[in-house]
C-alpha positions in Angstrom: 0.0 0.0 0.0 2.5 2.5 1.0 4.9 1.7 -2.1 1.4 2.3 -4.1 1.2 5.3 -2.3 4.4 6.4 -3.2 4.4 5.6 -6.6 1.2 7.7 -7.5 2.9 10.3 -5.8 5.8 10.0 -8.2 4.0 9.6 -11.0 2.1 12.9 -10.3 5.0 15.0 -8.9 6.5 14.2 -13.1 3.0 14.9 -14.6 3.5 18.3 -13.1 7.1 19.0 -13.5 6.4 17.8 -17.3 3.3 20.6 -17.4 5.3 23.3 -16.1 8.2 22.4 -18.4 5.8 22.9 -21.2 3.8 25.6 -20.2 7.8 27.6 -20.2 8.7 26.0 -23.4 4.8 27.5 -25.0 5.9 29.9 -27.2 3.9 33.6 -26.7 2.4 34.5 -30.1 2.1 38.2 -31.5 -0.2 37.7 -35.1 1.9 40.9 -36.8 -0.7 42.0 -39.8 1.7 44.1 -42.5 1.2 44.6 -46.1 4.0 42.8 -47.2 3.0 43.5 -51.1 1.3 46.1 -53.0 1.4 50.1 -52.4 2.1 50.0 -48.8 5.2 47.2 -49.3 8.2 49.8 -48.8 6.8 50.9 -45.1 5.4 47.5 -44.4 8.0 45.5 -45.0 10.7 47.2 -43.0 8.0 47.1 -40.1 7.5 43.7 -39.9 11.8 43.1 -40.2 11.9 45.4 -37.4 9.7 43.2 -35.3 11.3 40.0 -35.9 14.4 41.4 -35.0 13.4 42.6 -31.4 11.7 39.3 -31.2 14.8 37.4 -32.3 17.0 40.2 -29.7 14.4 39.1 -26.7 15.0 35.5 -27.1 18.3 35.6 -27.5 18.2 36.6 -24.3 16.6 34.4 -22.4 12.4 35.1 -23.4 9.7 36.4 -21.1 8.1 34.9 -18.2 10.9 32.6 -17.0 11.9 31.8 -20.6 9.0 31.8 -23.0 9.8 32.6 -26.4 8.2 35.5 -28.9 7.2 34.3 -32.0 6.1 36.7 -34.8 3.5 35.4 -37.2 4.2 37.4 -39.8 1.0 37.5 -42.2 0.5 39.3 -45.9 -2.4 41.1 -46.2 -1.5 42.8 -49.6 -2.7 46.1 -49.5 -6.5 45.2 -49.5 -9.0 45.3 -46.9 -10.7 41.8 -47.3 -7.5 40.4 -47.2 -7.0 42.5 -44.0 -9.9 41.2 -42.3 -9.2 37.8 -43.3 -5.6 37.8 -42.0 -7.2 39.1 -38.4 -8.9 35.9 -38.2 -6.3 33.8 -38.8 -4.1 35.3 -36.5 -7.0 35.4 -33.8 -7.5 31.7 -35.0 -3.3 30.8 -33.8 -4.1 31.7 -30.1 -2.1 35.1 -30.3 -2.1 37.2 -27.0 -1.7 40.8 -29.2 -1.8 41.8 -32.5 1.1 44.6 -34.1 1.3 45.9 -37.4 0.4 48.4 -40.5 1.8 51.7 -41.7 -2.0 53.2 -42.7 -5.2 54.0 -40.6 -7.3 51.9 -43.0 -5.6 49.2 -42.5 -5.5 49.2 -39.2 -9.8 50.0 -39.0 -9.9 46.4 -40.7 -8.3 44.3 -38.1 -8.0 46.2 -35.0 -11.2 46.1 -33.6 -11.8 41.9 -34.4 -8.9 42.1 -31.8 -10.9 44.5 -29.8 -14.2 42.3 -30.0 -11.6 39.8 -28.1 -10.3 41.6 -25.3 -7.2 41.2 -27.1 -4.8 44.5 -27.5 -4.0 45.2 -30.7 -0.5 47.5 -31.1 -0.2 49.9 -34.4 3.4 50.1 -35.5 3.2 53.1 -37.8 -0.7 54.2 -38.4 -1.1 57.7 -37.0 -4.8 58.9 -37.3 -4.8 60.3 -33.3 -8.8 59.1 -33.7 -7.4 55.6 -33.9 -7.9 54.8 -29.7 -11.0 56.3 -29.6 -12.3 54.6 -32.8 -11.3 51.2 -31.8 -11.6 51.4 -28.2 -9.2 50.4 -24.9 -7.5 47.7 -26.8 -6.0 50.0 -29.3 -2.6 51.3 -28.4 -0.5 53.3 -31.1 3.5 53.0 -31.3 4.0 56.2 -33.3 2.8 60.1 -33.0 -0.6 61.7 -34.5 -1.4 63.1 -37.9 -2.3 66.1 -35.8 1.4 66.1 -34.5 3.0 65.3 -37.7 0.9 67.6 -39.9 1.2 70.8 -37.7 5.4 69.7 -37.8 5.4 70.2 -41.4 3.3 73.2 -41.5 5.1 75.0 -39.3 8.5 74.0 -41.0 7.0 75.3 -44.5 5.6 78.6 -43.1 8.7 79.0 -40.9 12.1 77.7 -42.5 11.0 77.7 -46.0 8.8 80.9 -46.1 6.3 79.4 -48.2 3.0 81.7 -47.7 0.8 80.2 -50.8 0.1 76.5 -50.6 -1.9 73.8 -53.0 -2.7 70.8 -51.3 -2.9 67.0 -52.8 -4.7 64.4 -51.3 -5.3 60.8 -51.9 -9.2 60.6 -50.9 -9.1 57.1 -50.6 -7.2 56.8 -47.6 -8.2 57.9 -43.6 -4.7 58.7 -42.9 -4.1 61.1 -46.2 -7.3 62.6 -45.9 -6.7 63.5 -41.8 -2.9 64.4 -43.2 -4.2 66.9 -45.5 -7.2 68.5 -42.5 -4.5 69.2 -40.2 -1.5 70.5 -42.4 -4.2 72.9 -43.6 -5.6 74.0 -40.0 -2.2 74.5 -38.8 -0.8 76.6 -41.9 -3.9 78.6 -42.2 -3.6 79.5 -38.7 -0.1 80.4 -39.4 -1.5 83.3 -41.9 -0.4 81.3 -44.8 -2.8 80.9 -48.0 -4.5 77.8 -49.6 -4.4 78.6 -53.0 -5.9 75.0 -54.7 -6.9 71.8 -52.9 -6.7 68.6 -56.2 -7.4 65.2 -55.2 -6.5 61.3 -56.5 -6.8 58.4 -55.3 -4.9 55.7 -54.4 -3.3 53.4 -57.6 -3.7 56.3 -59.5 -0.3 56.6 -62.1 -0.9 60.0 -64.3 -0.8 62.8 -62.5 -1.0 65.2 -65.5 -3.9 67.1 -64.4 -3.3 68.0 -60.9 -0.1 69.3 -62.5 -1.7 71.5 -64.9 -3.9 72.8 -62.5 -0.8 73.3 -60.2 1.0 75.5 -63.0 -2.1 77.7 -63.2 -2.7 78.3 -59.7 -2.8 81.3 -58.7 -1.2 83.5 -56.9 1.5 81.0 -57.5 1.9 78.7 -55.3 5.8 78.3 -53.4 5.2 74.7 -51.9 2.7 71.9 -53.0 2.1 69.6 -49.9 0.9 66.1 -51.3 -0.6 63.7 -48.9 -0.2 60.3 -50.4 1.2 56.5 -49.8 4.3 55.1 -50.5 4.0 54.4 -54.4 2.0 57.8 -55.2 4.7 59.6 -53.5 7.9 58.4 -55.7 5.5 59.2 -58.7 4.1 62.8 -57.7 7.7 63.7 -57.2 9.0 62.6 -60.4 5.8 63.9 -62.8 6.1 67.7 -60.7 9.9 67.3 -61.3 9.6 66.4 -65.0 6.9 69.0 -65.9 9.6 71.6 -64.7 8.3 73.1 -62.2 10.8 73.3 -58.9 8.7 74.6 -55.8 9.1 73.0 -52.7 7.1 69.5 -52.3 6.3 68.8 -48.6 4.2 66.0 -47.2 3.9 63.8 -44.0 5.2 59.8 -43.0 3.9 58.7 -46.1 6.7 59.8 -47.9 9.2 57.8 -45.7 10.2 55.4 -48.1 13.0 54.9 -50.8 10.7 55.8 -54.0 10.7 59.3 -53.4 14.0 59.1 -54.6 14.7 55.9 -56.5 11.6 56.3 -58.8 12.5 60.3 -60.1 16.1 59.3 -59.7 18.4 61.5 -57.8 18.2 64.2 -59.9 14.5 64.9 -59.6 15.0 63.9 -56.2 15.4 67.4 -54.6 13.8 69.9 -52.5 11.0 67.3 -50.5 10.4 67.3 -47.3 8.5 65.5 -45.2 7.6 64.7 -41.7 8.6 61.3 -40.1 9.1 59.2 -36.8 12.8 60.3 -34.9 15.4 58.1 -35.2 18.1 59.4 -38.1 21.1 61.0 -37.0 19.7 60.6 -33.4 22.8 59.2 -31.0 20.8 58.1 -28.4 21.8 55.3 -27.5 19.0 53.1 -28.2 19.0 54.4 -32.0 22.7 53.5 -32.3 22.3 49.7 -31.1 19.2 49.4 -33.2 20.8 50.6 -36.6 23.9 48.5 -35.6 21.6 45.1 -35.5 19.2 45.6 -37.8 22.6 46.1 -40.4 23.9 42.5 -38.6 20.8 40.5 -39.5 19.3 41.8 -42.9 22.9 42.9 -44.1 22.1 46.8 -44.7 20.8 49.6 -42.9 17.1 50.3 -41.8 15.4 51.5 -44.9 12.6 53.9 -42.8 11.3 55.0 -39.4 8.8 51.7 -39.8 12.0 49.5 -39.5 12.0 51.0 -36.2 8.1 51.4 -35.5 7.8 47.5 -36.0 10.9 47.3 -33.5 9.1 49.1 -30.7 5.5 47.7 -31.1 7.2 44.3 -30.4 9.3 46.0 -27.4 6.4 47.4 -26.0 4.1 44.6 -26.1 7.0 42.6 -24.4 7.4 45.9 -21.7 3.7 45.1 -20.9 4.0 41.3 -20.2 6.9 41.3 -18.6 5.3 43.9 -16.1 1.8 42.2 -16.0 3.6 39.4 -15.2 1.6 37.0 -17.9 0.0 36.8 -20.9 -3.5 37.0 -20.1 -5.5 39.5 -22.1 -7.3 42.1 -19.8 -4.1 42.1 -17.4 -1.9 43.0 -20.6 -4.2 45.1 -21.8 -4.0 47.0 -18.5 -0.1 47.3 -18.4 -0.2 48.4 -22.2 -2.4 51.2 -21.0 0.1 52.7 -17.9 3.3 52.4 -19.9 5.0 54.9 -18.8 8.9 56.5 -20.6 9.6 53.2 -22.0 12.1 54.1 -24.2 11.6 53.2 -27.8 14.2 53.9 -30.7 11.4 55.9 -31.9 11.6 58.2 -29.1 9.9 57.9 -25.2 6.6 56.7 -25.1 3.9 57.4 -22.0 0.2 56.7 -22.3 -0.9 60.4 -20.8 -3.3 61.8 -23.1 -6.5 61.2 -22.7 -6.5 60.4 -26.6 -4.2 57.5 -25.8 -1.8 58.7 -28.3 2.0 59.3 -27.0 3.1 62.7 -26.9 6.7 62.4 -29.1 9.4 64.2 -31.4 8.6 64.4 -34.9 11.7 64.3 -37.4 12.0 66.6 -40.6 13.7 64.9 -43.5 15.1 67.4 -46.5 16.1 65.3 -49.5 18.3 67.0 -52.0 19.8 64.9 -55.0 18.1 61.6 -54.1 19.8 62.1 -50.2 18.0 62.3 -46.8 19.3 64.7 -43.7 17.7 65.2 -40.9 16.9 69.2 -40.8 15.0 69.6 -37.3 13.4 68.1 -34.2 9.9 69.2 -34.1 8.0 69.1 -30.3 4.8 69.4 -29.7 3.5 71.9 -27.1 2.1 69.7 -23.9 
């Protein structure tokens, strides 16, 4: 009897041990939704390498929760919104305690709030409409700045550094985050005193830009800056046609125009005078900047190509703040320490959940390109 005993006891005490041992080995599962193809491929892309890698950093370094390891589900959703929808599900479907991803409010309206129906948060890497939190609900935590933030950056830089008092705006009607782009850069250089001279309008796949252009020549008075609120491929484009047509003023926009078309598809020789606003991290020594550049070039084999490499790098980082504060993996408590995040210190610059929007108060970068070239010109705050 007593060996019986004894032997059950055994026998359970492994059971256990063997549970445990799993439940440590269970990997923790982040469903990151990018557009991987299609017009919003050159942010996306560099997002979702930007993730893996702090994934790949965390691990490599022992995990979360006593050794757990991330694991990135990286899934295509190819620049279309049923395909958005349907990626959600599939991630939801893989047992996923947060979703990450896209570059584009849109994008973001398709899948975030399945995550929110689930009590499960749902971390934006690079969209930036500041309605986002409030649209989605307590689930919805953003990585980067607003549109409000970024917009009134650029406005002020036009207006201020290069003296431009007559504007004509672009937008690309088909997107939230262009549309919300163009309301703000308008409110803020209006208030300024300067003049909207035209507002023109495309939408998103659009290739010809011939008639904005013609419109754009006969504006009048005549305009000394066009600001263009578009996506990644209609920026490289706009740049080239206004370039080709001959007419130099100063072309100014917002994150959108991050990417490497703006100056690989005019070529560096169109490539000139743009300027956009963008996430903080070029030519910034803080140390966090410095080691990310340094091992994003060791595993991919050249340097960041955007600010999304980096947005994708902290939306992993700060989903992996939150659990290792909460202490596990369950939704609500995650949710909670997502919500009181507090100076975590992202290569993107400090992020605190204060606002009552739920968007983070932080720097916004202005980019000059001259012959195909990005500098950093300034370091925009915004007023608390």
């Amino acid at each position: 009897m007593k060996r019986t005993i004894f032997g059950t006891f055994a026998v359970l005490f492994m059971v256990g041990c063997f549970t445990a041992a799993s439940m440590a080995a269970e990997p923790i599962k982040l469903g990151a939704l990018y557009n991987l193809t299609g017009g919003m491929s050159s942010i996306d892309a560099p997002s979702l390498n930007g993730a893996k890698l702090k994934a790949k950093l965390i691990n490599e370094s022992g995990g979360l929760l006593g050794g757990r390891m991330l694991e990135v589900i990286g899934i295509d959703t190819k620049t279309d919104q049923k395909a958005t929808a349907t990626g959600a599900k599939k991630a939801l479907s893989q047992g996923v305690v947060a979703g990450l991803g896209y570059g584009d409010t849109t994008f973001v309206m398709a899948s975030a709030p399945l995550f929110q129906a689930k009590g499960i948060p749902f971390v934006t890497s690079g969209a930036t409409h500041p309605e986002l939190p409030k649209w989605v609900g307590d689930c919805m935590f953003m990585t980067p700045f607003g549109d409000d933030d970024q917009s009134f950056a650029i406005a002020d830089f036009a207006y201020n550094k290069l003296k431009a008092r007559n504007v004509v705006v672009w937008t690309d009607n088909s997107m939230d985050f262009t549309k919300a782009l163009s309301k703000f850069f308008k409110q803020r250089f209006q208030e300024l005193g300067g003049k909207l001279v035209l507002e023109d309008f495309f939408m998103m796949g659009d290739k010809d830009f011939s008639a904005q252009i013609a419109r754009l020549k006969a504006a009048s008075p005549k305009p000394d800056a066009v600001f263009i609120s578009a996506i990644p491929n209609e920026a490289g484009l706009t740049v080239k046609q206004i370039r080709e047509a001959g007419l130099s003023l100063a072309i100014v926009s917002g994150d959108g125009f991050d990417t490497e078309l703006v100056s690989t598809v005019p070529g560096p020789k169109l490539a000139n005078d743009v300027y956009f606003s963008t996430h903080t991290y070029r030519e910034d020594p803080r140390p966090e900047v410095v080691a990310f550049i340094e091992a994003y070039e060791k595993e991919y084999g050249r340097p960041p190509e955007n600010a999304f490499a980096p947005l994708g790098f902290d939306a992993v980082g700060l989903i992996a703040d939150a659990i290792t504060r909460a202490g596990t993996t369950e939704k609500s408590a995650l949710k909670k320490a997502l919500a009181a995040t507090m100076g975590y210190k992202a290569v993107t610059g400090e992020i605190s959940y204060t606002r009552p929007s739920g968007v983070p108060m932080k720097a916004v970068a202005i980019i000059g390109v001259k012959n195909g070239k990005y500098d950093l010109l300034e370091t925009w705050v915004p007023e608390k």
